[in-house]
C-alpha positions in Angstrom: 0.0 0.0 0.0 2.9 2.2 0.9 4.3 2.6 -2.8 0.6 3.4 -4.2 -0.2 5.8 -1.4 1.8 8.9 -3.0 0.5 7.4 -6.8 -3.2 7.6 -6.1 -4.1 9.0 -2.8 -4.7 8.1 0.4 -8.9 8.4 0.5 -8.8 7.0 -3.1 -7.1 4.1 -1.7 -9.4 3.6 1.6 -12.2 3.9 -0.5 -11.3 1.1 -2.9 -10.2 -1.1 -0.3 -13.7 -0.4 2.0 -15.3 -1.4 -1.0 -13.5 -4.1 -1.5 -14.4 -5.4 1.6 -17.8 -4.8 1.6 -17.7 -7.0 -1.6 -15.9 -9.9 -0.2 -18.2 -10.2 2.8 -21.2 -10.6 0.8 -19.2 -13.0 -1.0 -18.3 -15.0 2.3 -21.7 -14.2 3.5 -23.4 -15.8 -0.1 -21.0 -18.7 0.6 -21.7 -19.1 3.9 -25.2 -19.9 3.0 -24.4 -22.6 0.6 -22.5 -25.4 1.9 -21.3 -26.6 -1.6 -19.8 -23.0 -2.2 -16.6 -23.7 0.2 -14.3 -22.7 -2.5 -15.9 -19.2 -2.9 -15.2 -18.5 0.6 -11.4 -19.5 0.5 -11.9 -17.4 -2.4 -13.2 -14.4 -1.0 -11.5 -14.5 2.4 -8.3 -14.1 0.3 -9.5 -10.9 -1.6 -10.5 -9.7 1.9 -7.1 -9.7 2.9 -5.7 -8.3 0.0 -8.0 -5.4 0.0 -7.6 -5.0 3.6 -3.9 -4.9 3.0 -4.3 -2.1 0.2 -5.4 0.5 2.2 -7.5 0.1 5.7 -4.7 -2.0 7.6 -1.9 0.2 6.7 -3.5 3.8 6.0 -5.0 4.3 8.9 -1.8 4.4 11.0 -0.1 6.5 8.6 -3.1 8.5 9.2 -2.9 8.9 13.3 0.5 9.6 13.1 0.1 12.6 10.9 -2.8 14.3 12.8 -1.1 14.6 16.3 1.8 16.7 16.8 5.1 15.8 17.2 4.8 17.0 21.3 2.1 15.0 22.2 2.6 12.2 19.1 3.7 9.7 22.0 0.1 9.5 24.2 -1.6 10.3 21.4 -0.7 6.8 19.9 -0.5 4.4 22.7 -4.3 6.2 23.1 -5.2 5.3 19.7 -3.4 1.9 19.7 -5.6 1.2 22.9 -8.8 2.4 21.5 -8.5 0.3 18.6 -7.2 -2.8 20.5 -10.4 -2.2 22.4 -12.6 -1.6 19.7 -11.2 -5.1 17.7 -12.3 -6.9 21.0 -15.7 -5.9 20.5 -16.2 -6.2 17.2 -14.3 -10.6 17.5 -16.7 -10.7 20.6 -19.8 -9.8 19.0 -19.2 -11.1 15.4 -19.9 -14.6 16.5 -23.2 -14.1 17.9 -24.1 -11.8 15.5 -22.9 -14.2 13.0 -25.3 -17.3 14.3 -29.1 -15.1 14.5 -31.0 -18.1 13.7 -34.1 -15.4 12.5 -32.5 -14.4 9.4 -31.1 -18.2 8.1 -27.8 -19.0 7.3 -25.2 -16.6 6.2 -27.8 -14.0 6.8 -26.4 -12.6 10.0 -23.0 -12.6 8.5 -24.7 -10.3 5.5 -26.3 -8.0 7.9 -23.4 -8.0 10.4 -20.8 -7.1 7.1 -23.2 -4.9 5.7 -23.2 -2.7 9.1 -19.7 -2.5 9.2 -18.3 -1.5 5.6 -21.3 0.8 5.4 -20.2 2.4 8.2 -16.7 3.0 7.0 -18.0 4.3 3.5 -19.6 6.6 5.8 -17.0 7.8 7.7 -14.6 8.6 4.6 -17.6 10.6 3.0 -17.8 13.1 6.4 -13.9 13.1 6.5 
């Protein structure tokens, strides 16, 4: 991500890789629901990670760093590192139950649990 950050951008980059998520965990979600589809979710687990790895894992610290200044940079981080340790907790603790709503058959939690998320970030990088 680091070589295409200064090519196309950094929001250009998060928004491609959002999307790209969003995309992949409808994918895992659609293969979820069909037990003969295992392949497609090998499949789209992998494009997960690449997209994840083109802009949303690496961006976003580049990001921090640059809005604190250098006098308070220190805290600032080991703040942010905890809030989004904390925040990563959460989100592996609830994903499983969220995951398993028996009301909305199988794979649909996943949908509506992946849906909630990337739609979330799209939204954030619109306001920003």
């Amino acid at each position: 991500a680091t070589l295409y950050v200064d090519q196309a951008g950094r929001r250009p980059l998060l928004f491609i890789s959002t999307a790209g998520l969003f995309v992949f965990l409808v994918v895992m979600a659609v293969a979820c629901r069909f037990e003969s589809l295992g392949w497609l979710m090998v499949v789209g687990m992998c494009a997960y990670v690449a997209f994840f790895s083109l802009g949303v894992g690496p961006l976003t610290w580049v990001g921090t760093t640059e809005v604190f200044s250098t006098r308070i940079r220190a805290k600032a981080m080991s703040l942010a590192t905890s809030t989004n340790r904390l925040i990563g907790g959460v989100v592996a603790s609830t994903t499983l139950p969220l995951v398993e709503v028996r009301f909305v058959g199988r794979g649909g939690g996943r949908l509506i649990f992946s849906s909630l998320l990337a739609s979330q970030s799209q939204l954030f990088l619109l306001l920003l």
